[in-house]
Structures are given as C-alpha cells and as structure tokens.
KEZA-613437 format. One record per residue (C-alpha): residue number from 1; residue in three letters; z, y, x. Coordinates in nm, 3 decimals. Each point is the difference from the previous one (the first is absolute). Layout:
@k->NUM | r->ALA | pz->Z | py->Y | px->X
...
REM end
This chain:
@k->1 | r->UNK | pz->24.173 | py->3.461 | px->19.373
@k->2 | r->UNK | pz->-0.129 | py->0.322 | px->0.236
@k->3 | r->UNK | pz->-0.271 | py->-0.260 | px->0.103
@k->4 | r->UNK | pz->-0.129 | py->-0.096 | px->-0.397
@k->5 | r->UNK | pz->0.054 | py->0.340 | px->-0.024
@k->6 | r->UNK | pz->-0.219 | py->0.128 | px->0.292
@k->7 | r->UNK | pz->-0.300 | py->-0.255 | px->-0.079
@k->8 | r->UNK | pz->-0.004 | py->0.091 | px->-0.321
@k->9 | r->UNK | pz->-0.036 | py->0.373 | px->0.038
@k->10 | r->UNK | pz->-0.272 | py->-0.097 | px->0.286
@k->11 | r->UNK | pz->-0.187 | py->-0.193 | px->-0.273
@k->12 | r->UNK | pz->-0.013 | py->0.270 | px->-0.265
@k->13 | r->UNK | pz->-0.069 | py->0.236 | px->0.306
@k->14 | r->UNK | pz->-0.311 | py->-0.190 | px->0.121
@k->15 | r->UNK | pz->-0.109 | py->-0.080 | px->-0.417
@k->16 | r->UNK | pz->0.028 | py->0.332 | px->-0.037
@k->17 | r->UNK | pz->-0.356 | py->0.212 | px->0.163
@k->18 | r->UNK | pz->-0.192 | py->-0.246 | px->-0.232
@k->19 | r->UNK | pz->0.150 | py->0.111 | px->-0.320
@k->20 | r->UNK | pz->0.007 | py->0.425 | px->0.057
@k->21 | r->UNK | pz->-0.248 | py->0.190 | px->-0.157
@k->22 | r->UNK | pz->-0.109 | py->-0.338 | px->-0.234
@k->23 | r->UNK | pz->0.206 | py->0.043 | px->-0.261
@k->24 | r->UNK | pz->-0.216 | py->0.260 | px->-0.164
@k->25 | r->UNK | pz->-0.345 | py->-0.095 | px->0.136
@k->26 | r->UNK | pz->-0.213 | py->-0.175 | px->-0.230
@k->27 | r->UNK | pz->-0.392 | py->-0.097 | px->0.094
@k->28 | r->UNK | pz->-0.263 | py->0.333 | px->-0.105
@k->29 | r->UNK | pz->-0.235 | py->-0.098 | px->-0.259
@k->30 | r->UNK | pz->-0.320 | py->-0.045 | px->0.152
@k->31 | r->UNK | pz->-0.253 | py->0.375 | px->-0.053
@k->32 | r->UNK | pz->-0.288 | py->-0.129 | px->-0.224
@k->33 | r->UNK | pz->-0.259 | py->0.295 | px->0.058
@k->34 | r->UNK | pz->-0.201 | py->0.023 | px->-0.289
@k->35 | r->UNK | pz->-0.358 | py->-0.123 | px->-0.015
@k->36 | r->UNK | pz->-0.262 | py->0.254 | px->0.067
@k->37 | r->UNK | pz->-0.283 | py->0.036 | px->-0.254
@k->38 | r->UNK | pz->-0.289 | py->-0.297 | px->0.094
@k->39 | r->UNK | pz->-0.318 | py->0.234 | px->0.082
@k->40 | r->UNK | pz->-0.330 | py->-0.221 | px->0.072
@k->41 | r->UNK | pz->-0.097 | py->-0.051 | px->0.372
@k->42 | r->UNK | pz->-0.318 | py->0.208 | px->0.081
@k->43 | r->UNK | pz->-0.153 | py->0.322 | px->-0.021
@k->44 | r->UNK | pz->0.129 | py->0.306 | px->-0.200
@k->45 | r->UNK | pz->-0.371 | py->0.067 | px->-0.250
@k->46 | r->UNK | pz->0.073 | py->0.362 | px->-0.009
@k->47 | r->UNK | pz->-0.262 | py->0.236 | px->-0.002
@k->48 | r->UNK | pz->-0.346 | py->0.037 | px->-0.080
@k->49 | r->UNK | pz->-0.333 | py->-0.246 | px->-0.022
@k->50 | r->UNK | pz->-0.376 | py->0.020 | px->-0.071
@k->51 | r->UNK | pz->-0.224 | py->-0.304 | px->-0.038
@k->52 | r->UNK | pz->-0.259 | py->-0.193 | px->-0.140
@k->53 | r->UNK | pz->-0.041 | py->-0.292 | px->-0.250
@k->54 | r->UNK | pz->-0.252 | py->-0.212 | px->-0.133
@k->55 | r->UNK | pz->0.026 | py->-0.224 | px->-0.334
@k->56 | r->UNK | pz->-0.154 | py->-0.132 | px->-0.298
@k->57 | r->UNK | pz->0.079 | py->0.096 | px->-0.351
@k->58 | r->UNK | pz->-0.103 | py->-0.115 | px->-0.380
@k->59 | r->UNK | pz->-0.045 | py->0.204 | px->-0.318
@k->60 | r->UNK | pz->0.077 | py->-0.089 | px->-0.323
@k->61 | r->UNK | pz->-0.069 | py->0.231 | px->-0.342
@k->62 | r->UNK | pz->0.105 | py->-0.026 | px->-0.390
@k->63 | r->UNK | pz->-0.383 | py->0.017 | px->0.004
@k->64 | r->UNK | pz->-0.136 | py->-0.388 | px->-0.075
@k->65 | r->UNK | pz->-0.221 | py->-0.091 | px->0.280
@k->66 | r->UNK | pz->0.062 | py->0.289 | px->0.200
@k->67 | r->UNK | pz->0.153 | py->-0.067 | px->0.374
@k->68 | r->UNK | pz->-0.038 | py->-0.014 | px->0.330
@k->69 | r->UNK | pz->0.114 | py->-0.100 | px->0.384
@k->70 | r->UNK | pz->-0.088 | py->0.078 | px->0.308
@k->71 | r->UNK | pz->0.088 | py->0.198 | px->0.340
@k->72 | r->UNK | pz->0.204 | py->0.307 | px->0.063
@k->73 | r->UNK | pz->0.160 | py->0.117 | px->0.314
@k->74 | r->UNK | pz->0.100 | py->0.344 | px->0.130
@k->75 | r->UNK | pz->0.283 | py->0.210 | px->0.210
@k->76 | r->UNK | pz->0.367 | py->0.044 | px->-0.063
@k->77 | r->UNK | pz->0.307 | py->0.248 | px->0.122
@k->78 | r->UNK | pz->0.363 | py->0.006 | px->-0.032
@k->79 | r->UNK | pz->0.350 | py->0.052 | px->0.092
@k->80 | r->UNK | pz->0.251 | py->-0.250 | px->-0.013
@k->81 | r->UNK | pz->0.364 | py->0.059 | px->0.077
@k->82 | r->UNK | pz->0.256 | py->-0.301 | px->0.117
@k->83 | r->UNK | pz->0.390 | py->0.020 | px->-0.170
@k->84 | r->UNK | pz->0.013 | py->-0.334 | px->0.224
@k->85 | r->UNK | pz->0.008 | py->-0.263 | px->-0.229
@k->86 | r->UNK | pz->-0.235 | py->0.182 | px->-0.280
@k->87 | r->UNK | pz->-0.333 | py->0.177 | px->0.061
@k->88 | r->UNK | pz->-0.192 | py->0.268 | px->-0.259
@k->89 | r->UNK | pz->-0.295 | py->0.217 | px->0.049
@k->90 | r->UNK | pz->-0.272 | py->0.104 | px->-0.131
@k->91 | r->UNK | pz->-0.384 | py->-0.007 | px->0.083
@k->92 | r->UNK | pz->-0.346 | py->0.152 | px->-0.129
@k->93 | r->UNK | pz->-0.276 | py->-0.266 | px->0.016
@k->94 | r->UNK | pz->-0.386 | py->-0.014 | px->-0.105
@k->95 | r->UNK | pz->-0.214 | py->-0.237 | px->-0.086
@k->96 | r->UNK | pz->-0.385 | py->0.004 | px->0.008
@k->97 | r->UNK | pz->-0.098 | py->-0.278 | px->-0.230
@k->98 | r->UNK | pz->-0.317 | py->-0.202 | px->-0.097
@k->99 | r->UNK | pz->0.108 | py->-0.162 | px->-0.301
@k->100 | r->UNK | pz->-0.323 | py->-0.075 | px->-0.239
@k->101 | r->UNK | pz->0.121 | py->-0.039 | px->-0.388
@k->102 | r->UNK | pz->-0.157 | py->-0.244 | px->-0.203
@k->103 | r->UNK | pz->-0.161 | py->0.043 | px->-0.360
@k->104 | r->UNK | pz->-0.072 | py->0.404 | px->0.120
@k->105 | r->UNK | pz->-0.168 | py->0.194 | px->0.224
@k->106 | r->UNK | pz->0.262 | py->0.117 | px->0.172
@k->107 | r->UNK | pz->0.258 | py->-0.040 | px->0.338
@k->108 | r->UNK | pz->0.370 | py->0.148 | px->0.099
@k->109 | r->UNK | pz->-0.094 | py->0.221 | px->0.329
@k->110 | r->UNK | pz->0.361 | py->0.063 | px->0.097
@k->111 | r->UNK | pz->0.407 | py->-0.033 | px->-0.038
@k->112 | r->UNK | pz->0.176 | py->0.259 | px->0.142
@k->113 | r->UNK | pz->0.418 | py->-0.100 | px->-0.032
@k->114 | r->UNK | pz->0.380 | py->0.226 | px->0.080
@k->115 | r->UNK | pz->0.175 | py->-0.250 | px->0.074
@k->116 | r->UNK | pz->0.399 | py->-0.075 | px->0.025
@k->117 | r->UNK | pz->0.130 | py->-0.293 | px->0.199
@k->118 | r->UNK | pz->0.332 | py->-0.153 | px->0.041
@k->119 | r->UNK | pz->0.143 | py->-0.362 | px->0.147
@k->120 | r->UNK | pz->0.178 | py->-0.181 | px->0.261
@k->121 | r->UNK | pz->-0.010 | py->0.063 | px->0.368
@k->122 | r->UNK | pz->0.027 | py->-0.311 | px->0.145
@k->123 | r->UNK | pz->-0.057 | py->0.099 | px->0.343
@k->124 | r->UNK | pz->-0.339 | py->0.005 | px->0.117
@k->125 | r->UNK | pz->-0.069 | py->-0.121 | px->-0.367
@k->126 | r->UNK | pz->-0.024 | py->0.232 | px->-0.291
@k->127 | r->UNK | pz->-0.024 | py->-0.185 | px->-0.379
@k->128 | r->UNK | pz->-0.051 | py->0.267 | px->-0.251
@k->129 | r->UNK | pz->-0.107 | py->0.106 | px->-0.350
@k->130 | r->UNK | pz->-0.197 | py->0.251 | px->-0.069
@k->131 | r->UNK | pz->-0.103 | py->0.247 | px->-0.333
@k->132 | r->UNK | pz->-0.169 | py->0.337 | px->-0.038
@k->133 | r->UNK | pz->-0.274 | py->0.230 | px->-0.174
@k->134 | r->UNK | pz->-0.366 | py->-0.138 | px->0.042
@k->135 | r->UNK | pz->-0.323 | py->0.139 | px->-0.029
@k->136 | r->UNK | pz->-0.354 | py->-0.183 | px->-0.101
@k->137 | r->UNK | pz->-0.333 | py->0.149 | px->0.021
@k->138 | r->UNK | pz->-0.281 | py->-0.164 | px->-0.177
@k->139 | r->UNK | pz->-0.352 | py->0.027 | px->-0.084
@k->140 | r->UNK | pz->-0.146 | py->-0.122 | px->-0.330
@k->141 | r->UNK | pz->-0.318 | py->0.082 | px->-0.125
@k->142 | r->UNK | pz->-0.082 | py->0.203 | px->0.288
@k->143 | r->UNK | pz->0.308 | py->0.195 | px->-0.087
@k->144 | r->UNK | pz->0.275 | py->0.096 | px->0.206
@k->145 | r->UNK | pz->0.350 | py->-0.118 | px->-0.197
@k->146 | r->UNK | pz->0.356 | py->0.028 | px->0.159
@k->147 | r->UNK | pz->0.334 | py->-0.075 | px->-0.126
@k->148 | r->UNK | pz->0.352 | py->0.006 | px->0.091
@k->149 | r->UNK | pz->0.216 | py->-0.304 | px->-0.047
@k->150 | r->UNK | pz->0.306 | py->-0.183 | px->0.203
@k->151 | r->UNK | pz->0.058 | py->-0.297 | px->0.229
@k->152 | r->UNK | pz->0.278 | py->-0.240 | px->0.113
@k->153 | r->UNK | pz->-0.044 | py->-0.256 | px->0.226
@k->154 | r->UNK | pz->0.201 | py->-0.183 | px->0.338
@k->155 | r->UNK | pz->-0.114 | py->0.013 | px->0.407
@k->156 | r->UNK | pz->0.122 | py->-0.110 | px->0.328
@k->157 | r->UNK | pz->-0.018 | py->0.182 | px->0.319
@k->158 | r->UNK | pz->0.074 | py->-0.148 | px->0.389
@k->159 | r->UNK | pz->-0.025 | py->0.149 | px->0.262
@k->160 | r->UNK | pz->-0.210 | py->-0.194 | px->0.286
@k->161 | r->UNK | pz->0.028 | py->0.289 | px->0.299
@k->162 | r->UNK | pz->0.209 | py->0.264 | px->0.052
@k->163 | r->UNK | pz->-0.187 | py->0.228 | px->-0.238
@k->164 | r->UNK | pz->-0.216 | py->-0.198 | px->-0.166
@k->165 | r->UNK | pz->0.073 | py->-0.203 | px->-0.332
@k->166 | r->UNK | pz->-0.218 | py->-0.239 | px->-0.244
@k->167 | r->UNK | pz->0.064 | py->-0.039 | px->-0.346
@k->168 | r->UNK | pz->-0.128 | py->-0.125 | px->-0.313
@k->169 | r->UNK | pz->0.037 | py->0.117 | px->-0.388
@k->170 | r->UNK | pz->-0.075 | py->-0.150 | px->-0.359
@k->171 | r->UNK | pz->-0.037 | py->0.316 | px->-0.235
@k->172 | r->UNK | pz->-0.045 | py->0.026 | px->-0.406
@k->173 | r->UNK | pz->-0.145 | py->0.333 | px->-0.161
@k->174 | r->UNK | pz->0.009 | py->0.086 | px->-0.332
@k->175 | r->UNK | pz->-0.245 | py->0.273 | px->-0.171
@k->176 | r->UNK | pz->0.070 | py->0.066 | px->-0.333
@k->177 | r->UNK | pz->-0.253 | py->0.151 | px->-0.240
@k->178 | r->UNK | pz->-0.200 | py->0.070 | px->0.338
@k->179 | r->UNK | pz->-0.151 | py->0.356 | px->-0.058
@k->180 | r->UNK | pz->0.098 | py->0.006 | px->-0.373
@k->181 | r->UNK | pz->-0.240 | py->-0.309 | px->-0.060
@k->182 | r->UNK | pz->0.208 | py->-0.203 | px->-0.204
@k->183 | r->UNK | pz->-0.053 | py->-0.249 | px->0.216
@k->184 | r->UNK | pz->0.294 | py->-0.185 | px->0.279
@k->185 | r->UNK | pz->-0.094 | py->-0.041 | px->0.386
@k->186 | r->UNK | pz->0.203 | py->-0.234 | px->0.182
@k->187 | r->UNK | pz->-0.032 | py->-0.119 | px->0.384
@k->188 | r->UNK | pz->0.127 | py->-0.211 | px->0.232
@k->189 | r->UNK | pz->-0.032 | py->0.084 | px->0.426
@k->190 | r->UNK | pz->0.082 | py->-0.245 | px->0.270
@k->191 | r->UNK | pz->-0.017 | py->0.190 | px->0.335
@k->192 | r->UNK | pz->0.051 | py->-0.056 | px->0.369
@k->193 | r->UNK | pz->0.157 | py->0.303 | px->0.206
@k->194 | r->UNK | pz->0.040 | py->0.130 | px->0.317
@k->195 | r->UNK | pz->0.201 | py->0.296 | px->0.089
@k->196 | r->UNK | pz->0.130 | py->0.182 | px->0.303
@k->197 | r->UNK | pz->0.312 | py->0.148 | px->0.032
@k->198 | r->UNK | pz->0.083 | py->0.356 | px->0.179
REM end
C-alpha cells in the first residue's frame, strides 16, 4: 500500500510543474495596429511655380457668322499646397492671342484668368479641375473692347525632374453680354504647359 501510495504521489508530483500557472493563462489576442492613412508615393507639390504654355483656342458668338480660332500662348504663376492625398492652389495666367473672327473686322488680343485649382495627388501625378474669373480683350472695328466673364475647365500636371513638371489643360470661357453688347462670347483653349517648381 506505502508503495501505490508513494508512486502515486511521485506521479502527481512530476504532472504537476506542467499544470501551475496554466490554469488562468489563456492565449493574448493578437495587437492589430490600425492602418495608417494611404498618402501617394512621390513628391510633396508644396510651394510656388511660374511657367509657360502654349495652345490653341476657338471662338464662338450669339452673332451668326461671327467666330474664330487660332493661337494663344503666354506665362503662368502659382502656389499649390499638398494635404497629401488632395492638392489646391491657385495661379494668375495670360494669354496673348491671335484669334481672327469671321464675318467682322475684328480679333481677341488677350485672356488674362485668377484661377482656383483643386484634385488628386497621385504622386508625381496631379489630375485636377480647375474654375476662376477671366478676362478677354478684343478689338472690333479698330476698337478696343474688354469684358469680364468665367471659366471651368480640367488639367494634368507630372513632374519629369526634380523641379520641373509638364502639363496639359482643356478650358471653356463664357462672356456674357461682352461689354454690354447684347451679344454672348464663348471659347474653348487647349494648352500645353510647362512649369518649374521652387
């Protein structure tokens, strides 16, 4: 009996170790950290840029017979500032154009535009739209006529060096009663760009 006795209490002895400290262990939940916000690979397009564009645009009046097409190019500045996933800024541009109208003797000289701007960064991408406060001057009759009227239109900017983006933009302008004429100016601008960054 002492010897069923001993090899039992050796058994529960040696069983023992494995079951202290177990009985209130469970297994941790596994830490899910939580996702950081997904910002596009590439540069940060804060800060300032001046450039230069070229493009072609075509007129179209509530006059019959009267419009026109031809080039215009000029210089642009801005500031853009990156929230890392979304871009806005703003940016002065001029055009000089030379855009003959049909059915009078007359041209538009000029589009001066205040522009707002606002899209996705998509790294070294940037797909926006764009909106603002435009300008025309005009000559008709050998008279100087100018007008204030408004714009919306969509671009693309990406950067190729380190400073140093290309871009393009489709643009429609509307003049209404240009100069207290009565008559409607509308115009549509296709233009390359090139800008550098600082």
């Amino acid at each position: 009996m002492k010897k069923t006795f001993s090899i039992a209490a050796l058994a529960i002895a040696a069983a023992a170790p494995s079951f202290a400290g177990n009985a209130d262990l469970a297994p941790a939940d596994p830490v899910v950290a939580a996702p950081a916000p997904y910002v596009a690979p590439g540069r940060d397009w804060t800060g300032g840029s001046v450039g230069a564009h070229l493009g072609y645009g075509s007129i179209d009046t509530s006059v019959n017979g009267v419009d026109g097409d031809g080039f215009l190019g000029g210089v642009h500045a801005g500031y853009d500032y990156d929230f890392g996933n979304f871009i806005v800024g703003g940016e002065l541009e001029y055009d000089a154009a030379d855009i003959d109208l049909n059915g009078v003797p007359g041209s538009v000289d000029s589009i001066a535009r205040l522009k707002l701007r606002a899209g996705a960064d998509l790294g070294n991408t940037f797909l926006y739209g764009t909106g603002g406060a435009a300008y025309a001057e005009t000559e008709i009759a050998g008279t100087n006529v100018s007008d204030n009227g408004y714009f919306l239109g969509v671009g693309v900017e990406q950067m190729v060096r380190e400073n140093i983006s290309v871009g393009g933009e489709v643009l429609y302008h509307q003049f209404d009663d240009f100069d207290g004429s009565g008559d409607d100016i509308d115009a549509t601008t296709v233009a390359a760009r090139v800008s550098f960054k600082f």
